[in-house]
Phi, psi and omega in degrees: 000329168309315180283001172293266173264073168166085175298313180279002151317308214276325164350300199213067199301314195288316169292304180322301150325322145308319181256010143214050148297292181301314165286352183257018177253128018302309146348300183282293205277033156253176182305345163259091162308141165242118205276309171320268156029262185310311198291319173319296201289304176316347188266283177318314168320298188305321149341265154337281221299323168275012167248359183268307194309304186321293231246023139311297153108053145276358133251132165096179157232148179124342188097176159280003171261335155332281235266301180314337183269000000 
């Protein structure tokens, strides 16, 4: 619901997706894991990333509101 209105998350989706990526292997590989964290930031990364594709339309149809219904 969030990428709804921040239309340039999706603009640039691929970085965006890169970059919380990388935190959230930072998560894992610090000296303290933080397990929570990393499955969070992986889940939203994942997110984007397949709400950027949607509205690309290399998978699905519809857009980002396909993929949101």
């Amino acid at each position: 619901m969030h990428l709804r209105g921040n239309k340039e998350l999706l603009d640039n989706y691929q970085s965006v997706y890169k970059v919380l990526q990388l935190k959230a292997e930072k998560f894992v590989k610090a000296k303290d894991m933080n397990e929570l964290m990393a499955m969070k930031l992986h889940y939203i990364s994942s997110v984007v990333k397949k709400c950027g594709r949607w509205r690309d339309a290399l998978e699905g149809k519809g857009g980002e509101e396909g993929f949101l219904k």
